[in-house]
Biotite code that builds the C-alpha atoms (Angstrom):
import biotite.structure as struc

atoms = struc.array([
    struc.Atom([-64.589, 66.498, 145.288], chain_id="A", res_id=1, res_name="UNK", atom_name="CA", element="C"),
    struc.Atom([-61.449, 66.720, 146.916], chain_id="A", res_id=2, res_name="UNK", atom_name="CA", element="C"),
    struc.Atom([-60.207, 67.016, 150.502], chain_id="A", res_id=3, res_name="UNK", atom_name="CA", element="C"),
    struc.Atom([-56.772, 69.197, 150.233], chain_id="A", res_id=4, res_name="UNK", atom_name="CA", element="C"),
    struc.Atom([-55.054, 68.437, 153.666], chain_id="A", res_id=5, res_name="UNK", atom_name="CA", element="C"),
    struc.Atom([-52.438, 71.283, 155.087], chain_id="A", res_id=6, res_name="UNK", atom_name="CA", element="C"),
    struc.Atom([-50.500, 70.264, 158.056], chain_id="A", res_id=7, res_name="UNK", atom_name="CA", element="C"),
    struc.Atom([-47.868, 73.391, 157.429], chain_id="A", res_id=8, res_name="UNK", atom_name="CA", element="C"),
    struc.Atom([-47.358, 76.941, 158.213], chain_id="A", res_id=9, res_name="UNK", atom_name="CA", element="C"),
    struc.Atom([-47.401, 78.992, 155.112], chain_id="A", res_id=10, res_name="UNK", atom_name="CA", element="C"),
    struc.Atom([-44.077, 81.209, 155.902], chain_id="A", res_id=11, res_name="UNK", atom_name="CA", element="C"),
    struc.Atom([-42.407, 76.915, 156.236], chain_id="A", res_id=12, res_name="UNK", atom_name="CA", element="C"),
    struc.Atom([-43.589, 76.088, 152.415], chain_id="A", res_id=13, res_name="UNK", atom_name="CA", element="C"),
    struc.Atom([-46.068, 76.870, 149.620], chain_id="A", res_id=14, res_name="UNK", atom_name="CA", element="C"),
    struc.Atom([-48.661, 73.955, 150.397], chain_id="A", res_id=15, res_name="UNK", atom_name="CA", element="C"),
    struc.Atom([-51.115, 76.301, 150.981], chain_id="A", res_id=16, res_name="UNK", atom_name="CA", element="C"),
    struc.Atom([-50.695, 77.900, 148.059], chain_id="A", res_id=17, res_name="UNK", atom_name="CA", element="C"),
    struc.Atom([-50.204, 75.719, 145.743], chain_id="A", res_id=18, res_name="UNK", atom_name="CA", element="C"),
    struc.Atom([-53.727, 73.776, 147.222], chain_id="A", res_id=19, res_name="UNK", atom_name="CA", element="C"),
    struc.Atom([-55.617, 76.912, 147.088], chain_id="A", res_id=20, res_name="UNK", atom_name="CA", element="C"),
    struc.Atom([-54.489, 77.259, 143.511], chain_id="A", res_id=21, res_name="UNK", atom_name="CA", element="C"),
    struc.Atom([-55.836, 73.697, 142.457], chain_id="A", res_id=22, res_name="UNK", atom_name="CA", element="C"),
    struc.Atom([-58.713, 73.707, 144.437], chain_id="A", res_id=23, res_name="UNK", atom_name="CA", element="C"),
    struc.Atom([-61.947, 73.529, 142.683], chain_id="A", res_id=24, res_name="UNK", atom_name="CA", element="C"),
    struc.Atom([-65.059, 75.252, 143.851], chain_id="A", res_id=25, res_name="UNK", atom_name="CA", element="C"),
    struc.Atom([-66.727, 71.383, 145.533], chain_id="A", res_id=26, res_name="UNK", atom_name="CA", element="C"),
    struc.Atom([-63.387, 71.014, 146.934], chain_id="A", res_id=27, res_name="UNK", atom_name="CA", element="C"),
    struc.Atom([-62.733, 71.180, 150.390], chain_id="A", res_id=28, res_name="UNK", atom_name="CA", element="C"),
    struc.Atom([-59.693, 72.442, 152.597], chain_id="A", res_id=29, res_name="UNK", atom_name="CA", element="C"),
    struc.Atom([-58.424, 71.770, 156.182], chain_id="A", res_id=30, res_name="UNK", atom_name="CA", element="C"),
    struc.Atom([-55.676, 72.944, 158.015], chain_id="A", res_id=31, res_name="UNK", atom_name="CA", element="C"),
    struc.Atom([-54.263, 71.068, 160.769], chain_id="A", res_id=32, res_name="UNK", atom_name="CA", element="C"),
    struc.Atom([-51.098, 71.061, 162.034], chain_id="A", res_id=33, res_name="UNK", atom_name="CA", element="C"),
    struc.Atom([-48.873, 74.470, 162.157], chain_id="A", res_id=34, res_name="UNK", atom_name="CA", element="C"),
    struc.Atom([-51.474, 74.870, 158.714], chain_id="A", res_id=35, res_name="UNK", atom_name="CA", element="C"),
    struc.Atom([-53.587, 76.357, 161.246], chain_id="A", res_id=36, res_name="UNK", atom_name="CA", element="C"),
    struc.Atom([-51.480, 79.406, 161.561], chain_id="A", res_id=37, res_name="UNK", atom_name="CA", element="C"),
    struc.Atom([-52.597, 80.290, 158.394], chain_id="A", res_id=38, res_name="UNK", atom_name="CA", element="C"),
    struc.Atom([-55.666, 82.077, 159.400], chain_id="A", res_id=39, res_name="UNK", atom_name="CA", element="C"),
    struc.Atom([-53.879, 84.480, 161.521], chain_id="A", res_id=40, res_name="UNK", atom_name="CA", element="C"),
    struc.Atom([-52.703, 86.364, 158.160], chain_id="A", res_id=41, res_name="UNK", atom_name="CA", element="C"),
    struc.Atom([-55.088, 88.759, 156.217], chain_id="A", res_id=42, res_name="UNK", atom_name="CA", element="C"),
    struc.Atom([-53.305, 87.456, 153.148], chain_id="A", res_id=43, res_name="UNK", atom_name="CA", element="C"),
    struc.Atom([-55.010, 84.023, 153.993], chain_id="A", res_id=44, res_name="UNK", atom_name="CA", element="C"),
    struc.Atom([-58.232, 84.912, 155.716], chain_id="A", res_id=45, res_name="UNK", atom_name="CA", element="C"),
    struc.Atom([-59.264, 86.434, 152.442], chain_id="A", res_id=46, res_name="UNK", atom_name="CA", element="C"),
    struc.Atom([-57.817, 83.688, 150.149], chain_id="A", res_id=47, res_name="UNK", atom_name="CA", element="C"),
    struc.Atom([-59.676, 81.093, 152.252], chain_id="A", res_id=48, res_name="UNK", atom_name="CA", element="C"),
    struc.Atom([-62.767, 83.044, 152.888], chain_id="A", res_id=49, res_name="UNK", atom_name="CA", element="C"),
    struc.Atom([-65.010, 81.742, 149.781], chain_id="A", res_id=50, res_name="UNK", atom_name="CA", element="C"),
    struc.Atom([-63.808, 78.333, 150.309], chain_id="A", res_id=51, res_name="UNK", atom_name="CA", element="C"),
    struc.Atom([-65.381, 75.007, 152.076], chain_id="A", res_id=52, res_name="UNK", atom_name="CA", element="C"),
    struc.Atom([-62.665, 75.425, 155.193], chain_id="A", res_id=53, res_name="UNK", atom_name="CA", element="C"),
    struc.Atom([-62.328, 73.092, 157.916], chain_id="A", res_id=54, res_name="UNK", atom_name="CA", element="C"),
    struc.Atom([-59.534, 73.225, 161.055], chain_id="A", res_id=55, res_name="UNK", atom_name="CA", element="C"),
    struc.Atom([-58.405, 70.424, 162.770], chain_id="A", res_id=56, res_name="UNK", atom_name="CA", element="C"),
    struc.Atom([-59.526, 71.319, 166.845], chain_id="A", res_id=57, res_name="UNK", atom_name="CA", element="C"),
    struc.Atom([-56.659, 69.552, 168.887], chain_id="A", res_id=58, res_name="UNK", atom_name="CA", element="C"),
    struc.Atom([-54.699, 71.698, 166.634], chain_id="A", res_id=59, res_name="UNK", atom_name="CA", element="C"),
    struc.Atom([-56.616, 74.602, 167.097], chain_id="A", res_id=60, res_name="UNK", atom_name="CA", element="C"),
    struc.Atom([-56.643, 74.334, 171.079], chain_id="A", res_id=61, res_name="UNK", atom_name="CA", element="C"),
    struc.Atom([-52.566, 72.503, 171.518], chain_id="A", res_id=62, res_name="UNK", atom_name="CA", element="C"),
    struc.Atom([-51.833, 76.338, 169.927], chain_id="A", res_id=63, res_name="UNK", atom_name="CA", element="C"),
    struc.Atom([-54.007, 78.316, 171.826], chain_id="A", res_id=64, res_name="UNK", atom_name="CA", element="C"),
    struc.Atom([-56.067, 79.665, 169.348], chain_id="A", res_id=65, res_name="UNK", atom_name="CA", element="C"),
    struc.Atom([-59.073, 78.989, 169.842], chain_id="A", res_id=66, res_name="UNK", atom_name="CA", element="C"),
    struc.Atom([-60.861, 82.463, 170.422], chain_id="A", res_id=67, res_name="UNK", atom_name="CA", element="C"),
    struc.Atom([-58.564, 83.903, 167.739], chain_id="A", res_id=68, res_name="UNK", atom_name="CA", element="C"),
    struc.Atom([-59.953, 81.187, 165.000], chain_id="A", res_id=69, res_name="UNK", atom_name="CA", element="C"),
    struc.Atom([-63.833, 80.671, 166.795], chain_id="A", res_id=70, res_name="UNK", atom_name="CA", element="C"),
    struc.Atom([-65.366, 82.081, 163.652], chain_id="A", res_id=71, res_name="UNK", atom_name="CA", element="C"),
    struc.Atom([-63.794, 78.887, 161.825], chain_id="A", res_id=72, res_name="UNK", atom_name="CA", element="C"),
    struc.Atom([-65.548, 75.555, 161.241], chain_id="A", res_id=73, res_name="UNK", atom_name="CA", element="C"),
    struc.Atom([-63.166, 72.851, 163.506], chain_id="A", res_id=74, res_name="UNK", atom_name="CA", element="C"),
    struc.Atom([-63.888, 69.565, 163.785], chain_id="A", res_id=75, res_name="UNK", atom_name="CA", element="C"),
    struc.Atom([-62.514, 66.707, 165.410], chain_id="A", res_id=76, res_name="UNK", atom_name="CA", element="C"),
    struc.Atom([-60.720, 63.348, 164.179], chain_id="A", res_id=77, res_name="UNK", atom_name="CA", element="C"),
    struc.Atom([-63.898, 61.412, 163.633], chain_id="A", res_id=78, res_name="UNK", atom_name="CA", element="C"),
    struc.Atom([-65.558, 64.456, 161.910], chain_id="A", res_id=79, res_name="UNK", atom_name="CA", element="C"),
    struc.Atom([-61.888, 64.288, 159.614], chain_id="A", res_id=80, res_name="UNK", atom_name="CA", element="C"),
    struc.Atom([-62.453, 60.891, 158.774], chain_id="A", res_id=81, res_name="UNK", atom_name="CA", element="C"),
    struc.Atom([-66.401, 61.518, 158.141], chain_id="A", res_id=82, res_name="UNK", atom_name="CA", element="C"),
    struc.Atom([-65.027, 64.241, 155.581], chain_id="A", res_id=83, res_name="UNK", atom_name="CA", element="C"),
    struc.Atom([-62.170, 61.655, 153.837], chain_id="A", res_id=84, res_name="UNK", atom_name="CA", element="C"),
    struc.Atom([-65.045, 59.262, 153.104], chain_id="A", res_id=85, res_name="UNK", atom_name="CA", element="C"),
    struc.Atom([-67.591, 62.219, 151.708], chain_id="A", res_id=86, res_name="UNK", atom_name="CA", element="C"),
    struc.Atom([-64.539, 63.104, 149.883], chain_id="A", res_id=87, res_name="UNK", atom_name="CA", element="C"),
    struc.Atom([-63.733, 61.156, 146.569], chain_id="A", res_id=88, res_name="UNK", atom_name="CA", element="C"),
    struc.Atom([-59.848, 61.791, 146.868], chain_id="A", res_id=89, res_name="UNK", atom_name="CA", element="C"),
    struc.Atom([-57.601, 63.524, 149.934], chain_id="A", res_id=90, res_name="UNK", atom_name="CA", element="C"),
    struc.Atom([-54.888, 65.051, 149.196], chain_id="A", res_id=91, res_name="UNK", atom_name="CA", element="C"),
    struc.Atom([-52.151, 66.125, 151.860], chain_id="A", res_id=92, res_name="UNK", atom_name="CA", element="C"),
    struc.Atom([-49.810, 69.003, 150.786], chain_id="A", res_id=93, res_name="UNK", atom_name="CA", element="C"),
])
């Protein structure tokens, strides 16, 4: 089970990508960052939609996008570091 960790936009690099591409079906992802930008594309809402998906809140709420995303599952730093340690590996793209 791993924890794939975006911090950045998808139009900046392929992170997202390339995680959703390795991610296995127990793995989880979380966005954070300008990752969180993500969600305002179709293109990702659909590619995320079947998956274990977490946003970072500060994140979330420094953009103002918090009724935009509130169907999302956000959680906050200690709830991140809850998820490294249920997590056997975390990897940051």
């Amino acid at each position: 089970m791993i924890l794939h960790h975006i911090q950045t936009s998808p139009n900046q690099d392929n992170a997202l990508s390339c995680a959703v591409h390795y991610a296995g079906q127990t793995d989880s992802i979380l966005l954070s960052g300008n990752g969180v930008y993500a969600l305002l594309e179709d293109k990702w809402q659909l590619a995320l939609q079947d998956r274990r998906l977490f946003l970072l809140k500060s994140d979330v709420q420094a953009r103002g996008l918090s009724k935009r995303l509130v169907e999302y599952a956000c959680i906050d730093h200690k709830q991140f570091v809850q998820q490294a340690l249920i997590h056997n590996k975390v990897i940051t793209w």
